[in-house]
RODO-2510 file (C-alpha; in nm, 4 decimals, decimal comma):
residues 271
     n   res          X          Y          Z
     1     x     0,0000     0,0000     0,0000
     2     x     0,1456     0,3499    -0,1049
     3     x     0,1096     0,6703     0,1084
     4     x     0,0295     1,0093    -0,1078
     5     x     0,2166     1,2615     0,0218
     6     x     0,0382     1,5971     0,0661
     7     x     0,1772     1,8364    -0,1717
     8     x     0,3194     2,1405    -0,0209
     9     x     0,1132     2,4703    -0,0548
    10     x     0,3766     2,6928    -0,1736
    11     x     0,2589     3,0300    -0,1056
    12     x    -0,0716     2,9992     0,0345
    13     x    -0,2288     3,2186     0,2802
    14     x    -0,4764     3,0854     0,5485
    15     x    -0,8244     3,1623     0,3705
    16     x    -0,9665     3,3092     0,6897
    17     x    -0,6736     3,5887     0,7393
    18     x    -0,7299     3,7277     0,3953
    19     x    -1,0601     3,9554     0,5073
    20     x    -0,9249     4,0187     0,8379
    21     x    -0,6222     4,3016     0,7631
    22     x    -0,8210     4,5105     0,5034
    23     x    -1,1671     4,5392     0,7536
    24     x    -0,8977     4,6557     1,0148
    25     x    -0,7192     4,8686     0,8212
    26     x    -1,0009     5,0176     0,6857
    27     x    -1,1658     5,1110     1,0624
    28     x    -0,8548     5,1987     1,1685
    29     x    -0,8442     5,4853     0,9006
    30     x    -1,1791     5,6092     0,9590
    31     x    -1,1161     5,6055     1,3573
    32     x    -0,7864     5,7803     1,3345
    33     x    -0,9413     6,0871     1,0367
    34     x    -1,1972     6,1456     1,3019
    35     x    -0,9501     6,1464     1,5897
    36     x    -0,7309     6,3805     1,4000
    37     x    -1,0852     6,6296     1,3393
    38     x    -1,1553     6,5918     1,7044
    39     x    -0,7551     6,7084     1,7727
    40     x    -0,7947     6,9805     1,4924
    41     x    -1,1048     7,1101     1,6544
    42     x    -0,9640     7,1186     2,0231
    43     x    -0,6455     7,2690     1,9218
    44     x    -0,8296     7,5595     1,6864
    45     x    -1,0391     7,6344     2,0034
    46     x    -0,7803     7,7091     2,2492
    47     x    -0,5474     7,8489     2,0087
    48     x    -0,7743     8,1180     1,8772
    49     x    -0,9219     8,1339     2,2385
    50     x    -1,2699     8,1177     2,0602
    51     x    -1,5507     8,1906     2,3546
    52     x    -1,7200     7,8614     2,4585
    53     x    -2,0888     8,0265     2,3276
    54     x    -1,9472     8,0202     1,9896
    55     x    -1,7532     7,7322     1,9735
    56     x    -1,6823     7,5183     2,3078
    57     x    -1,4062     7,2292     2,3325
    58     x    -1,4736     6,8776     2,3302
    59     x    -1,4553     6,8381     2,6958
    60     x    -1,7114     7,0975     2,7040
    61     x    -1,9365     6,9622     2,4895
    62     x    -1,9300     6,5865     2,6496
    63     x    -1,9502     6,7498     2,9779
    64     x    -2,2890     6,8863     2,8858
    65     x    -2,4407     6,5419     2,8727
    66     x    -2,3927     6,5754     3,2783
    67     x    -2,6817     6,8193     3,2620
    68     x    -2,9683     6,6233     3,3611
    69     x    -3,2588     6,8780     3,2879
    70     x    -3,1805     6,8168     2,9110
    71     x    -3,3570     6,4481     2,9172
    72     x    -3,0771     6,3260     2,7010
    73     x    -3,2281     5,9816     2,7249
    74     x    -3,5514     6,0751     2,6817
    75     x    -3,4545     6,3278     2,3273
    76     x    -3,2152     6,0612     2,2242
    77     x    -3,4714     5,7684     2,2197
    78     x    -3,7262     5,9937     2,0681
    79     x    -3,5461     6,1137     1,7399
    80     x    -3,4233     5,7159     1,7469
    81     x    -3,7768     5,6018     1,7032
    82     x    -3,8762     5,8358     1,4518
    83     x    -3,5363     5,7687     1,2012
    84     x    -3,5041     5,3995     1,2158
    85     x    -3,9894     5,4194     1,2231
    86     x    -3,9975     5,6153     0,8772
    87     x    -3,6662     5,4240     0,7838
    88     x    -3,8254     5,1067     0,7987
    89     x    -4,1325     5,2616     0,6910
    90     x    -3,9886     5,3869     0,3611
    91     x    -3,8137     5,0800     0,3368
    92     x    -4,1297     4,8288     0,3119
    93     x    -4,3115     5,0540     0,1081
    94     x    -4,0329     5,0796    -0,1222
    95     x    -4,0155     4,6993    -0,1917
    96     x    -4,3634     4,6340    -0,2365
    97     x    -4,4223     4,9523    -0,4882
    98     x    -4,1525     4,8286    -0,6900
    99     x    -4,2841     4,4383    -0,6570
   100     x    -4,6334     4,5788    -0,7627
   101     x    -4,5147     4,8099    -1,0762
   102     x    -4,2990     4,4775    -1,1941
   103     x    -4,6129     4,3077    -1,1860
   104     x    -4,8386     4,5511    -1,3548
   105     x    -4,6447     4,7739    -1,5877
   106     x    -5,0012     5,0123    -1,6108
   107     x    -4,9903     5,0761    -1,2382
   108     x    -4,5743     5,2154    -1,2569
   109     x    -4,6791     5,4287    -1,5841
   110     x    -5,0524     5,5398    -1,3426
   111     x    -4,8909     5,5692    -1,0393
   112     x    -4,4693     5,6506    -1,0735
   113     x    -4,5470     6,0433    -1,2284
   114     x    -4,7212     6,0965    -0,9356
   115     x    -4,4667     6,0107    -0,6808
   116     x    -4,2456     6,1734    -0,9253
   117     x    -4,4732     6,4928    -0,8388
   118     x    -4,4709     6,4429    -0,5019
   119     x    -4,1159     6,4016    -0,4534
   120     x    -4,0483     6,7612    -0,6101
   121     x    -4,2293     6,9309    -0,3379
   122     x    -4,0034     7,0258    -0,0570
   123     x    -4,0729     6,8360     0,2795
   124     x    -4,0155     7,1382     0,4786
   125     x    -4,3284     7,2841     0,2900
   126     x    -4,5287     6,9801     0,3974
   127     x    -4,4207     7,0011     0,7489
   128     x    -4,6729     7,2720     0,8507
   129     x    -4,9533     7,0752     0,6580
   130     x    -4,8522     6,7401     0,9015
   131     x    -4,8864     6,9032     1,2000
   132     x    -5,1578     7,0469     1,1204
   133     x    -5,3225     6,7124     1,0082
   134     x    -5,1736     6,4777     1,3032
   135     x    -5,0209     6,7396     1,5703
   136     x    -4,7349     6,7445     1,6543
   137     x    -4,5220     6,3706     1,8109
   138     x    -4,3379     6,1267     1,7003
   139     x    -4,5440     6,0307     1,4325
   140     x    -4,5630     6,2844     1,1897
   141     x    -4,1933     6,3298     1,2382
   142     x    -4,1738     5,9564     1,1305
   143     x    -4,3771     6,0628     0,8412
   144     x    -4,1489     6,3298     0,7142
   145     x    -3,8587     6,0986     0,7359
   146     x    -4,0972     5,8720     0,5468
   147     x    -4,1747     6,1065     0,2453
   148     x    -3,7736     6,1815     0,1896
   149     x    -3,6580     5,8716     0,1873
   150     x    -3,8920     5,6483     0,0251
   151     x    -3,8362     5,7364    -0,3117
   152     x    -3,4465     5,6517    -0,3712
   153     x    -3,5281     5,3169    -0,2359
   154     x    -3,8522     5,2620    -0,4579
   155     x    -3,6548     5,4100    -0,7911
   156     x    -3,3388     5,1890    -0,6942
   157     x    -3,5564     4,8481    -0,6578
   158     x    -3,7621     4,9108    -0,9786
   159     x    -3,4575     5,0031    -1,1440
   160     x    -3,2922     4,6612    -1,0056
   161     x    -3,5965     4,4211    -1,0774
   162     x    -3,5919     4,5466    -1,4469
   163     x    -3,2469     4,4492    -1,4672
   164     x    -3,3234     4,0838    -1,3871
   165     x    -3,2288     3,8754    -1,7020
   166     x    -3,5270     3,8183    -1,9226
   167     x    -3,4408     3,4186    -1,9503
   168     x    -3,4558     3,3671    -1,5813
   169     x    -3,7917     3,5048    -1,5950
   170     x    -3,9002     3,3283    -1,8897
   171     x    -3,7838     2,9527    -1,7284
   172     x    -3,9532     3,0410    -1,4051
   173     x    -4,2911     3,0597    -1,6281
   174     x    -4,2191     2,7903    -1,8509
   175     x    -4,2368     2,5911    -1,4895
   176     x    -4,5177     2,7387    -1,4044
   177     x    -4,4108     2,9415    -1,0804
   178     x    -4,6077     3,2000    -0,9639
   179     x    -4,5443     3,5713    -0,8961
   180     x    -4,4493     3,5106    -0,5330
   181     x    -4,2319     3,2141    -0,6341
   182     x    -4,0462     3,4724    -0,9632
   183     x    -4,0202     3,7600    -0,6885
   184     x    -3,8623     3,5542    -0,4132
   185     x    -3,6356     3,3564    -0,6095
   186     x    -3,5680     3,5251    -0,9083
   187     x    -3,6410     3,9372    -0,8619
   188     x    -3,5500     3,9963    -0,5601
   189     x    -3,2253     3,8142    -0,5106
   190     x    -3,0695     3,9931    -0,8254
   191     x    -3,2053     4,3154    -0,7225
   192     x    -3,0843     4,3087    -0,3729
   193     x    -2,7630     4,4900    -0,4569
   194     x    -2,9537     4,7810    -0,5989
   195     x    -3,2117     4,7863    -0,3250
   196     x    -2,9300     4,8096    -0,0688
   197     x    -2,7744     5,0941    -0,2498
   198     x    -3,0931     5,3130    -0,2000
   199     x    -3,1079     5,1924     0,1470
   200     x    -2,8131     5,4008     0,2025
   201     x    -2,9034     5,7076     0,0455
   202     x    -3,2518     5,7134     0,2251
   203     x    -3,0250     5,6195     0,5747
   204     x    -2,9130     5,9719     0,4856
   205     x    -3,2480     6,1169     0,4245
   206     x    -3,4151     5,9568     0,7020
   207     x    -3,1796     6,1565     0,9774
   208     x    -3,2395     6,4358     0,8032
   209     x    -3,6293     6,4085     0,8055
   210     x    -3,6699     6,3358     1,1132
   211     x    -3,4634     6,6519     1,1925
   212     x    -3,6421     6,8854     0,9775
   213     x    -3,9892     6,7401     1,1644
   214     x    -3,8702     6,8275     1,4906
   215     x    -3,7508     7,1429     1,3334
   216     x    -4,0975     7,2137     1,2285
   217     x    -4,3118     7,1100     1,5307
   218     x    -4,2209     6,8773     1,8486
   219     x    -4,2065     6,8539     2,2389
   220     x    -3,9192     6,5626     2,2215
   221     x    -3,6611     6,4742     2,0469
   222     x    -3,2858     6,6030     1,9803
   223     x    -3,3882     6,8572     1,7263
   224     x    -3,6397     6,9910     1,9562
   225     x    -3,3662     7,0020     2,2318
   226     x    -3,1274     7,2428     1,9491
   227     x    -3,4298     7,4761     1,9189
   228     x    -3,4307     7,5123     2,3179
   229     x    -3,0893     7,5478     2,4303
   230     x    -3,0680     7,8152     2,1399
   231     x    -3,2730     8,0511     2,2888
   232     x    -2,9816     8,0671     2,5908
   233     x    -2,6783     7,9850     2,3897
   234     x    -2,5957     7,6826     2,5375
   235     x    -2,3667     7,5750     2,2512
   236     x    -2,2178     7,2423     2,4125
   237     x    -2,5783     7,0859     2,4550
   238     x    -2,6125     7,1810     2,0550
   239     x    -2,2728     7,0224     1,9676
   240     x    -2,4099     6,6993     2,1736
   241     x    -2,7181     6,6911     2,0103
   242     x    -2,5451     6,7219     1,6703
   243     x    -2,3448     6,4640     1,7755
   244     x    -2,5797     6,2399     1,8769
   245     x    -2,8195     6,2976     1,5792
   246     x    -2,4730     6,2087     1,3804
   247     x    -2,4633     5,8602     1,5684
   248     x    -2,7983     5,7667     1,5324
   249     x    -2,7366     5,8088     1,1529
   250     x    -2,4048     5,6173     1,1511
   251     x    -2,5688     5,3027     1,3637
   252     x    -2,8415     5,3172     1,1109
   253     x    -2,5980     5,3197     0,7850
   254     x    -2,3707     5,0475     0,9599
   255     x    -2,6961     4,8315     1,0399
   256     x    -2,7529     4,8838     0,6134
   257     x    -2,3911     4,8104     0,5807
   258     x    -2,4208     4,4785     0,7851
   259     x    -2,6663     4,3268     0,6283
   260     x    -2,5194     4,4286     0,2363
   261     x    -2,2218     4,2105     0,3590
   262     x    -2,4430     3,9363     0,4981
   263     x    -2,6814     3,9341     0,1957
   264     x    -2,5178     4,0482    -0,1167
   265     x    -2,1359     3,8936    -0,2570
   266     x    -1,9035     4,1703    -0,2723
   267     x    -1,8653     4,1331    -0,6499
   268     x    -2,1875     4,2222    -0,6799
   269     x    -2,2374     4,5078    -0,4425
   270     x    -2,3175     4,8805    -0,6324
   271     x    -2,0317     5,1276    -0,5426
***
């Protein structure tokens, strides 16, 4: 009986080390350009001796969270709610417009001018016409984030289920599958990549919806809380809020991220 020996792997890498230096290298970048701004920012502060009403240091600013009649908590979960609410909002009604004009080509040609339409009117002119028709709360705030960013995300998933190729379509008839079994198996899988690039625009538009609700009309939320601490010139408890709003709309574009790596191969992915 003979033995094969193993042949040697000249030059081969461990397959799991390959995606671990570039994802750390990567995050290491981003941590240290926004370590550098935070230095920049300290330094331009104290050098310029610029008063702390119109520009505080960063101590300042994360020393404001110690104030507790600001109800960070209480803001912070507010203006959460109504992001990732119209978020996911937009987000549903996105995929199902698009599933309904690839089914019925007379209902995108009916139905797509007018949410062309509507998309050309600024939100911040429908704000007053919201409150005015729910009050003011989380909800319509929700709503305005809503109206911004469900349109990306409905163009990008039409525009992705008409890219589908035209023979995968065609055998999934010729077996007889229905419309449930062509969008879950066919559509949607190839448009996923598109669908997940307008998920990231309207990430963007979401934050800033929300915003521009609490803006408008509120009695919570982080926005509301800029609007307040104006009036005195409390400009550390604005920087936090800023801050804070920024966060919210990072964990909600990593969350987007996350699930683009778990869902979609990188080859595939739109840049």
């Amino acid at each position: 009986m003979t033995v094969t020996e193993p042949v040697p792997s000249e030059g081969r890498r461990p397959v799991f080390g390959r995606p671990t230096w570039p994802v750390v290298r990567r995050w290491s970048i981003a941590i240290f350009a926004h370590l550098v701004v935070i230095a920049i920012w300290w330094i331009a502060v104290i050098a310029f001796q610029v008063p702390k009403f119109i520009m505080p240091t960063p101590a300042e600013t994360v020393l404001s969270l110690g104030e507790p009649h600001y109800a960070w908590l209480a803001n912070l979960w507010a203006t959460t709610i109504e992001i990732f609410g119209g978020y996911a909002a937009g987000v549903i009604t996105g995929v199902v417009g698009a599933l309904a004009f690839s089914w019925s080509p007379l209902a995108e040609e009916t139905i797509m001018p007018l949410f062309v339409s509507f998309n050309m009117v600024p939100k911040v002119a429908l704000g007053p016409l919201i409150i005015v028709w729910f009050k003011i709360g989380i909800f319509p705030n929700s709503l305005i984030a809503f109206s911004i960013c469900f349109f990306p995300i409905l163009l990008t998933m039409a525009r992705g289920m008409r890219e589908v190729e035209p023979e995968l379509l065609d055998l999934v008839r010729s077996l007889h599958g229905s419309r449930w079994q062509l969008f879950t198996k066919i559509q949607l899988p190839g448009s996923l990549p598109f669908l997940f690039s307008g998920m990231k625009v309207g990430a963007i538009l979401a934050v800033a919806g929300a915003i521009v609700g609490e803006f408008l009309g509120s009695e919570r939320g982080l926005g509301y809380l800029m609007l307040q601490v104006q009036t005195t010139l409390d400009t550390p408890a604005m920087f936090m809020a800023v801050i804070l709003i920024t966060l919210i709309g990072i964990a909600l574009y990593g969350i987007v991220m996350g699930l683009e790596r778990l869902l979609v191969v990188r080859d595939a992915r739109v840049q």
